[in-house]
N, C-alpha and C positions, 0 to 999 in steps of 0.2 A: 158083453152086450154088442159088441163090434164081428158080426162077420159075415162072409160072402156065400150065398147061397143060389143058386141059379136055377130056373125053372127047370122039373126033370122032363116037361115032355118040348121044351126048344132048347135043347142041347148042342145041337150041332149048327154046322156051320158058324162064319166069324159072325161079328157083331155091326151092325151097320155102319158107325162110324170108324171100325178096320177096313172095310171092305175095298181094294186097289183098282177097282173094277168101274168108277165111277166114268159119267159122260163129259168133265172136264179134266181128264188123263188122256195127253196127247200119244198118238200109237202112230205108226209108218204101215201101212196097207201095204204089203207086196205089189197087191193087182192096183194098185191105186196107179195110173200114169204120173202123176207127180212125184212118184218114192224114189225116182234119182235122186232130185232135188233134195230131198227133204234126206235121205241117208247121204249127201256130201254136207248137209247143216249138220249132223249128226258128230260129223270127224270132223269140223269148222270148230262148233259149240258143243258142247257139254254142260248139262241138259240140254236139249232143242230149245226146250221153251222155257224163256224168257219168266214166266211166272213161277216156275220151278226154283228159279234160282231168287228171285225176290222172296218166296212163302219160306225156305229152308231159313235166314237170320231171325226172321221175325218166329218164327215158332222153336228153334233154338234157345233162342236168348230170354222166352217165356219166362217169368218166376224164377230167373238165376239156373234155366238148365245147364247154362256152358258156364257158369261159375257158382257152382255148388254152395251155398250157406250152411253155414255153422247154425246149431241150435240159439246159440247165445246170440245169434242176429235178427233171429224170427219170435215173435210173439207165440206165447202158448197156443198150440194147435186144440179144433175143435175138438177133438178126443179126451185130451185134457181139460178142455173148461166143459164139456156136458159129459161127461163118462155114463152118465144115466138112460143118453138115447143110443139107442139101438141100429146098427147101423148094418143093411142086408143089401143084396140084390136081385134082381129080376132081370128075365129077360122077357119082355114084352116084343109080342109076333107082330109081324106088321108084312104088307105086302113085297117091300125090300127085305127084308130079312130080320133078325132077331134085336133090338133096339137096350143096348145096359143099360138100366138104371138105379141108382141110387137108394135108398128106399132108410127117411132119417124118424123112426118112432118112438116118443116118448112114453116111458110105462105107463103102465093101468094103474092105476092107484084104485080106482074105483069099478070093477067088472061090470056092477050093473048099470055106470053111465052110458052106456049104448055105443054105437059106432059113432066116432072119431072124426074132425071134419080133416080134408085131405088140403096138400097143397099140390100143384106140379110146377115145381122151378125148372128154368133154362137157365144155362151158363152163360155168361159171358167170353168175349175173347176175338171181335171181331168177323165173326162167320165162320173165321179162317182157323181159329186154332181154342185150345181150354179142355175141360171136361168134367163131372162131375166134381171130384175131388177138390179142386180148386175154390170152389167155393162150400167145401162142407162148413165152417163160422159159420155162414150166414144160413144153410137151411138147417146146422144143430141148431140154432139161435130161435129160431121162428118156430121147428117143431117145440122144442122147450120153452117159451114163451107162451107160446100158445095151443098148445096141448094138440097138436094136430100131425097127424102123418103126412110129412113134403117126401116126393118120390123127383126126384133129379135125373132127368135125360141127357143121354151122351147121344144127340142126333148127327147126323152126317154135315161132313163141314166142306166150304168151300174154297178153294175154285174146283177141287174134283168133282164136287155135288151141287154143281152151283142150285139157284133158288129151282123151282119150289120144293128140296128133296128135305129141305134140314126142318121147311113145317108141315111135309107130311108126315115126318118122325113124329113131331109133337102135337099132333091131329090123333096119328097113329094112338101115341101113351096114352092122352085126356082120356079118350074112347075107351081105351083097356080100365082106365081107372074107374069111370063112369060104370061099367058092368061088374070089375072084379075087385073094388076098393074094400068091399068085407073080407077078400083074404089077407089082407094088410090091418085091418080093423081098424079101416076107414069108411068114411060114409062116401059112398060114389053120389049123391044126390049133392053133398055140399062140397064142392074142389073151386078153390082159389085159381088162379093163375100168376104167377111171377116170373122176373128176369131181370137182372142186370146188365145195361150198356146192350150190347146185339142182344143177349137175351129179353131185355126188357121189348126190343123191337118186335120178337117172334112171338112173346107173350101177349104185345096190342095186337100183333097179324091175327093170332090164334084164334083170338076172339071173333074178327071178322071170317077166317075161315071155316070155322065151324059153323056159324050162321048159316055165309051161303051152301054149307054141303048138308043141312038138316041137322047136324049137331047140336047136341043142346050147349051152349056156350059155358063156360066157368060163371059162379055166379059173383068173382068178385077179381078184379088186377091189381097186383103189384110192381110198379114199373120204378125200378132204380135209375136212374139216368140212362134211360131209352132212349135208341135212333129212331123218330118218330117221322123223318122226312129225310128222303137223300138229298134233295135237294138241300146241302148243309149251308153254302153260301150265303142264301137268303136271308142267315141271322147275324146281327151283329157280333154276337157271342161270340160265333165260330171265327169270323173274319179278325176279330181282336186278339181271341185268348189259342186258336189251336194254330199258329204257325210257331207259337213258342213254348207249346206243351211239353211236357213232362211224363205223364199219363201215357197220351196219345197226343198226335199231332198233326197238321195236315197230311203229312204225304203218306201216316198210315189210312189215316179215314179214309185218303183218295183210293189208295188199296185196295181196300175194303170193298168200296164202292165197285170198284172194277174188278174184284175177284166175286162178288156175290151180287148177279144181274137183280137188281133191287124190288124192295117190296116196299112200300109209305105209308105206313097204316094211315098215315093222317090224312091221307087225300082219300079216304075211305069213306062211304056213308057211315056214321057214325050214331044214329040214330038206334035208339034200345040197347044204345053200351052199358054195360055193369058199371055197379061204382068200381072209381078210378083212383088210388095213393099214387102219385107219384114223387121222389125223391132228389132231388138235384142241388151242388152247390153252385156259390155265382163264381167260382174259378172254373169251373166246368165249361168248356165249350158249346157243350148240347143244351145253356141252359135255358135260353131261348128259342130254342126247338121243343125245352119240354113244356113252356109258358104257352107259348102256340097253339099246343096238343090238345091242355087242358083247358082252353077258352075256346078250340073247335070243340071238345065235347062235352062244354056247356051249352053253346050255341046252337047244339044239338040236343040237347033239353036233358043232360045228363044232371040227374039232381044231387049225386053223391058224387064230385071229385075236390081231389086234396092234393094241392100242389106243395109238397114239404121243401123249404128252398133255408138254407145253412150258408150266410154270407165266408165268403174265403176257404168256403171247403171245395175239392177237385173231385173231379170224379174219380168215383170209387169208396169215399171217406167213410163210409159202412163198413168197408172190405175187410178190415183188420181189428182183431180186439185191443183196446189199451191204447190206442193212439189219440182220437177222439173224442170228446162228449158228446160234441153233434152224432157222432156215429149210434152211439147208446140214445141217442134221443129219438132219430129214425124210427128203430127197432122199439121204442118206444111209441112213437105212432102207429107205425104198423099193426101193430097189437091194438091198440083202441080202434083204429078203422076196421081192421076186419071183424072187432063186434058188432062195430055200430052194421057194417055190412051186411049181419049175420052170418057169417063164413067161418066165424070161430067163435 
């Protein structure tokens, strides 16, 4: 059920989020009057730039890359607890280039139920780093749960891409899905949106950016502990719980913030949002950013949102199977919101 298949007519060229070519990759102009300067920084420092050398630990040390795990340290992989869904890829065109995605479907048990309702998840990992893979648990989990095809985007990441490249990847996907979800045997009419942590951010942006480019929006969000404001300060949460995180901490969020020139969904008109799930525990620093989020888009006359809130869970507590019960009870709401939504 598991394998990788790739569009035959975008074959070529990398994928966008390989692509080295991006507008926050510092170069030395010959003709530039300053490339003295900048080629004696050169033989000073190693990298030139300063962000080069902060982004290489933090995407390193991602998931145990510089200290490899033992099977006997990791909870059984999504493969193993859904062996049923089917697990392919696409490359979906887009005006940068060919965009990987994911692509997580549960059998037919039934041909003549008709086309399939669709999800399109984003990754988390801070703008800066992640990719599909990382979070297969969670969209096997929700395809299987809820009988629906989640297609996961590898969008472009930042500082080399900084904003707006990584939501016009996933403006790009929605679109693709919206026209071409029957060849997945999905319903392009009914697509979700979701994301976790930055994902969950690019999933509230999405909504707004398709609006204002004529897009028809996702008809329902799934926002896991979403950056819903940069401005993090503001909350108590963050000033109490992320200078001593675990997860994340301040001086990645500060990162973050300064590697990807920001987007707030929340300071967004929010007026005709879809219903809203959102997920967060109270160890979680965002988790008064995400309290915030969802009383601007009540106040915005939003008649379906569900703030799901798990006292002493951190962010992330979904992430992994077997650790939680709040995690299993998430995914459990999840599943009853996107009925009542009608999205599944």
């Amino acid at each position: 059920m598991h394998a990788s298949v790739d569009n035959a007519s975008q074959n070529s060229g990398p994928f966008v989020d390989q692509r080295p070519d991006g507008p926050g990759v510092s170069k030395i102009d010959p003709s530039d009057p300053a490339a003295p300067m900048y080629r004696l920084l050169a033989k000073m420092r190693s990298p030139v730039t300063l962000r080069d050398l902060m982004i290489h630990p933090v995407r390193t040390g991602y998931i145990g890359q510089e200290q490899p795990l033992t099977a006997a340290d990791l909870p059984k992989s999504a493969a193993e607890l859904y062996p049923n869904i089917g697990v392919s890829e696409v490359a979906v065109p887009s005006p940068a280039g060919r965009i990987r995605c994911q692509v997580f479907s549960p059998p037919v048990s039934n041909p003549r139920a008709g086309a399939r309702p669709m999800m399109l998840y984003l990754h988390g990992g801070g703008f800066t780093l992640g990719q599909s893979e990382d979070t297969a648990y969670i969209t096997s989990r929700i395809a299987a749960e809820n009988t629906m095809v989640v297609v996961s985007a590898n969008y472009r990441l930042a500082p080399e891409w900084p904003f707006p490249a990584c939501l016009d990847d996933c403006l790009a996907v929605l679109q693709w899905m919206q026209k071409n979800g029957a060849t997945l045997g999905g319903d392009g009419t009914r697509i979700a949106v979701a994301g976790d942590s930055a994902g969950g951010n690019l999933a509230a942006a999405l909504v707004i950016k398709a609006r204002d480019e004529g897009v028809s929006p996702p008809q329902a969000t799934v926002l896991l502990a979403p950056i819903t404001d940069f401005f993090f300060e503001q909350h108590e949460s963050f000033e109490r719980l992320a200078p001593l995180g675990i997860v994340y901490d301040t001086a990645f969020i500060g990162f973050i913030r300064g590697a990807y020139p920001h987007a707030s969904p929340a300071r967004a008109d929010l007026r005709n949002y879809p219903p809203t799930f959102i997920a967060t525990g109270t160890a979680d620093p965002l988790v008064d950013d995400n309290r915030a989020f969802a009383q601007k888009l009540r106040a915005a006359g939003g008649k379906t949102v569900e703030h799901f809130v798990r006292e002493a869970m951190p962010h992330g507590f979904y992430f992994f199977p077997g650790i939680f019960e709040q995690g299993d009870e998430a995914f459990t709401a999840i599943a009853a919101f996107l009925k009542r939504a009608g999205a599944a």
